[in-house]
PARO-147968 format. One line per 2 residues: number of its first residue (from 1); their letters; for each residue x, y, z of C-alpha. Coordinates in nm, 2 decimals. Layout:
NUM = A = X/Y/Z; ...
! end
This chain:
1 = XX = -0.90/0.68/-1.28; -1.12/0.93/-1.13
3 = XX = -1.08/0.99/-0.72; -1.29/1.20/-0.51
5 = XX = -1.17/1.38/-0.23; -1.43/1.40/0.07
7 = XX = -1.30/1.63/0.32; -1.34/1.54/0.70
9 = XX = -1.43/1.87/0.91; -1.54/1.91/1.29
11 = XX = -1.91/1.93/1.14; -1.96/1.72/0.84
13 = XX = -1.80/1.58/0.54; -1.79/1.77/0.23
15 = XX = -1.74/1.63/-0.07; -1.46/1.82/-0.29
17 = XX = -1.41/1.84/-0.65; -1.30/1.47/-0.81
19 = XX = -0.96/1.40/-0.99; -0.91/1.25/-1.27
21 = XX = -0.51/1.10/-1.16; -0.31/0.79/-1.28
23 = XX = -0.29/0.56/-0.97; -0.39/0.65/-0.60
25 = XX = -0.03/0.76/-0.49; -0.05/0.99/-0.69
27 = XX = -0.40/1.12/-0.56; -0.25/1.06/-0.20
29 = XX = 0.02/1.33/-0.30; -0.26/1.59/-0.45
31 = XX = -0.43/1.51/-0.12; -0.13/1.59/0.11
33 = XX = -0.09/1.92/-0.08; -0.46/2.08/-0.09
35 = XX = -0.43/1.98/0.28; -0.15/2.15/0.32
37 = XX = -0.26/2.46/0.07; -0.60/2.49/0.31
39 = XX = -0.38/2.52/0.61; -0.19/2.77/0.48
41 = XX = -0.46/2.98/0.36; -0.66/2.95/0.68
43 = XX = -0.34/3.10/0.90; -0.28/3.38/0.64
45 = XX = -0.66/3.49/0.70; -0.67/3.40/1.04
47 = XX = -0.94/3.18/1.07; -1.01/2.85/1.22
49 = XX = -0.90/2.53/1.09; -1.14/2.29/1.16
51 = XX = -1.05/2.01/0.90; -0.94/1.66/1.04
53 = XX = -0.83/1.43/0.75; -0.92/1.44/0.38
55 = XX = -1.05/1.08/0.29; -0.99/0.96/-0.10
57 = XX = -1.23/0.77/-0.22; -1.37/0.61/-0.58
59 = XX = -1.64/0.71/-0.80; -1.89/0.50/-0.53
61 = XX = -1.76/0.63/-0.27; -1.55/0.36/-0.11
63 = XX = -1.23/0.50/0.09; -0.97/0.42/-0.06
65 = XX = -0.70/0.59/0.14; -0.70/0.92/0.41
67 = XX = -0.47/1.21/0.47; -0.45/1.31/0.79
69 = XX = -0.31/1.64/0.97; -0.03/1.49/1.15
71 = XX = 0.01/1.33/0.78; 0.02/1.68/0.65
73 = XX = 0.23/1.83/0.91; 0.52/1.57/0.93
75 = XX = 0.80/1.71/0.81; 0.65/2.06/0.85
77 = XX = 0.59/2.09/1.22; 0.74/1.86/1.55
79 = XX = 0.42/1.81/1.75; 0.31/1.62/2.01
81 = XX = -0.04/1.53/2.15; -0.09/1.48/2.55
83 = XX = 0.00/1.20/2.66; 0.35/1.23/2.46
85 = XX = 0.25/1.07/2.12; 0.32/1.25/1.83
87 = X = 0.01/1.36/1.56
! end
């Protein structure tokens, strides 16, 4: 099946490349690492990193599933947002 990845920034959403995967778990997982890949890239060049989740959608468009950056953190990072709840 073909998924495409729409990323979710503080300005708009950008549509990124689509992926031609086997089931959506497995286009979760590519998800999860791009994320992860951005973030990376974005610290080593020290710029901003403005993207909020990266939503997975069908060929029409319909979301399917979303990666968020608490999602991409976990296991990474321990963080916590105010008020005590983790991201």
């Amino acid at each position: 099946m073909i998924y495409q990845l729409i990323i979710e920034d503080d300005e708009q959403h950008v549509a990124a490349d689509d992926l031609e995967l086997i089931d959506l778990e497995r286009a979760t997982s590519e998800a999860l690492l791009g994320f992860r890949e951005i973030l990376a890239d974005h610290i080593r060049n020290g710029r901003a990193f403005t993207i909020k989740a990266i939503h997975i959608a069908d060929q029409l468009g319909g979301i399917l599933a979303t990666v968020t950056l608490g999602e991409a953190l976990a296991g990474i990072l321990a963080l916590d947002c105010p008020g005590g709840e983790p991201l």
